[in-house]
C-alpha positions as YAML, in Angstrom:
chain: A
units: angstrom
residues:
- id: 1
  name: UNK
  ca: [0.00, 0.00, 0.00]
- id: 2
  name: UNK
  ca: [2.87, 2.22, 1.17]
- id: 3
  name: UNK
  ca: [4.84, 1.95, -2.85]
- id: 4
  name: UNK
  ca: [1.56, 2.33, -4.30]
- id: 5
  name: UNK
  ca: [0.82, 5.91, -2.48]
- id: 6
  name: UNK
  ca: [4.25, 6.63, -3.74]
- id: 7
  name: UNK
  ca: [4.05, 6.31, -6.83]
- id: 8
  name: UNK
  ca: [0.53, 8.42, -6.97]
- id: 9
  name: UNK
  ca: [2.35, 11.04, -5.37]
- id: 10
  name: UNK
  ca: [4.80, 10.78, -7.94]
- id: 11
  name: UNK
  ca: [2.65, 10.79, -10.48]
- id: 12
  name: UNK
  ca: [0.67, 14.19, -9.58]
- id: 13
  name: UNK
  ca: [4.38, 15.89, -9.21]
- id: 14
  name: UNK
  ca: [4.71, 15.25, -12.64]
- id: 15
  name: UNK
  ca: [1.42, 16.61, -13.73]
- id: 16
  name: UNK
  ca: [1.19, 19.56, -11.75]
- id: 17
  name: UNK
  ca: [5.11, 20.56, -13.25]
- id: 18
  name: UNK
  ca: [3.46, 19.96, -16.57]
- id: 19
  name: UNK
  ca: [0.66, 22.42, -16.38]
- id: 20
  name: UNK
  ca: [3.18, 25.07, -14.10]
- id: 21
  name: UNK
  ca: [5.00, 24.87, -17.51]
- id: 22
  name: UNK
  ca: [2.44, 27.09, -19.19]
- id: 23
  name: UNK
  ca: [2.52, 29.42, -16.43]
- id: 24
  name: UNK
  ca: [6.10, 30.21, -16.33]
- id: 25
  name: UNK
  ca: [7.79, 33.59, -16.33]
- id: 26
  name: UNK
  ca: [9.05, 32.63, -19.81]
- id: 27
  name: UNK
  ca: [5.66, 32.47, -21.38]
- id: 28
  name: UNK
  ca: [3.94, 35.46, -19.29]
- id: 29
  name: UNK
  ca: [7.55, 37.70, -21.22]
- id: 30
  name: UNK
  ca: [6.14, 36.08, -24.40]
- id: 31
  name: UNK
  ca: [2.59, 36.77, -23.58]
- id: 32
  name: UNK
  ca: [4.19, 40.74, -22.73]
- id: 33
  name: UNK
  ca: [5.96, 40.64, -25.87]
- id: 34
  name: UNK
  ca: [3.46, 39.52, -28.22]
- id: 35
  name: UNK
  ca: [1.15, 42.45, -26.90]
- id: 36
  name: UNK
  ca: [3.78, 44.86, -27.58]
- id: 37
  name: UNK
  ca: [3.94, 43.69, -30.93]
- id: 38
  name: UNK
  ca: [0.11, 44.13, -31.97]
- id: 39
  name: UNK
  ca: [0.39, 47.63, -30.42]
- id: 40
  name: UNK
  ca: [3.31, 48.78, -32.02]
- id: 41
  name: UNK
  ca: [1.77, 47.88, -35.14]
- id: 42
  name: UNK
  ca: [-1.55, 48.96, -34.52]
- id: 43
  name: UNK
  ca: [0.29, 52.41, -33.64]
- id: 44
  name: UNK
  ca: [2.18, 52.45, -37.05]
- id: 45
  name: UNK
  ca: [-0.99, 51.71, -38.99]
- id: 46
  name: UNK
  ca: [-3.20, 54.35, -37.28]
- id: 47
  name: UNK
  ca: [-0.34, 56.97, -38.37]
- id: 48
  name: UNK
  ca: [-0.30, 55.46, -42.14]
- id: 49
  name: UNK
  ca: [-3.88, 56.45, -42.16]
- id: 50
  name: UNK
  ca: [-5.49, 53.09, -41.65]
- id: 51
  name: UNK
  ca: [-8.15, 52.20, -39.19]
- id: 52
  name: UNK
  ca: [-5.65, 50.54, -36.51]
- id: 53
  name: UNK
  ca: [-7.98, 47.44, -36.85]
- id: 54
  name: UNK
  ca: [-6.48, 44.31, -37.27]
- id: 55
  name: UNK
  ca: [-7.70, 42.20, -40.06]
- id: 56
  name: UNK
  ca: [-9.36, 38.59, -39.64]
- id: 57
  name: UNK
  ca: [-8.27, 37.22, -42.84]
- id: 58
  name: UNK
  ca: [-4.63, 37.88, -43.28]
- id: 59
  name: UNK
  ca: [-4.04, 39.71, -39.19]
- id: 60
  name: UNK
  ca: [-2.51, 42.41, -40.79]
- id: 61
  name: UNK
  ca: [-3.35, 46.10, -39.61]
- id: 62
  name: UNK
  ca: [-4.07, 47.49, -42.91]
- id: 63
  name: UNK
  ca: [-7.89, 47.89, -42.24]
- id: 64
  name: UNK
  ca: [-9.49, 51.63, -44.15]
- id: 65
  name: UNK
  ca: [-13.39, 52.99, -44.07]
- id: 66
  name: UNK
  ca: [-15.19, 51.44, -46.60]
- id: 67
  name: UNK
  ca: [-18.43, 53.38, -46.23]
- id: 68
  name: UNK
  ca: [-19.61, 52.34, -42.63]
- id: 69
  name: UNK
  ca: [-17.50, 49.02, -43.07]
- id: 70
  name: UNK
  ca: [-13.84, 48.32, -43.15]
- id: 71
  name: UNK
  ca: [-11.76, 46.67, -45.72]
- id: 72
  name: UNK
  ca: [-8.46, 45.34, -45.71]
- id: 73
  name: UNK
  ca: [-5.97, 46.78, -48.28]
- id: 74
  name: UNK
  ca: [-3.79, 44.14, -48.35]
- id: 75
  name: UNK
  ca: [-6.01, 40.95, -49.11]
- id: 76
  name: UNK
  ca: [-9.43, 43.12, -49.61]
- id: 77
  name: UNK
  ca: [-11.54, 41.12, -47.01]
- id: 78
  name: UNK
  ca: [-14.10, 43.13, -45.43]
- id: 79
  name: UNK
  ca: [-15.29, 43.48, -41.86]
- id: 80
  name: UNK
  ca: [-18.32, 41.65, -42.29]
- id: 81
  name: UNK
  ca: [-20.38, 44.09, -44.51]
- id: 82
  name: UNK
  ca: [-21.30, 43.27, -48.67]
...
């Protein structure tokens, strides 16, 4: 009984050092980064005149007014609107 507790404690070490693993301090500077990223882009697109929108086709930030819509000038997928 004792061996078999042991290796059940064992066993939840590993899987609680598994899921810490996407909680690191590694992937929370990634997570930081990332969102620097998509706002330093979103910055340079609102001062090129576009909407600062990213777009869901192609994720670039090249989204301009297309009436009351947006479109995307670099693969021309709209918002949503015909």
């Amino acid at each position: 009984r004792a061996r078999e507790l042991a290796e059940d404690i064992v066993e939840e070490e590993a899987e609680v050092s598994s899921t810490e693993a996407l909680f690191t301090d590694a992937a929370a500077q990634e997570a930081a980064d990332a969102k620097k990223l998509a706002a330093t882009r979103r910055q340079q697109s609102l001062l090129q005149g576009y909407t600062g929108n990213e777009c869901p086709e192609c994720h670039n930030f090249t989204m301009v007014r297309n009436g009351t819509c947006e479109k995307c000038d670099t693969c021309g997928s709209t918002s949503g609107c015909s």
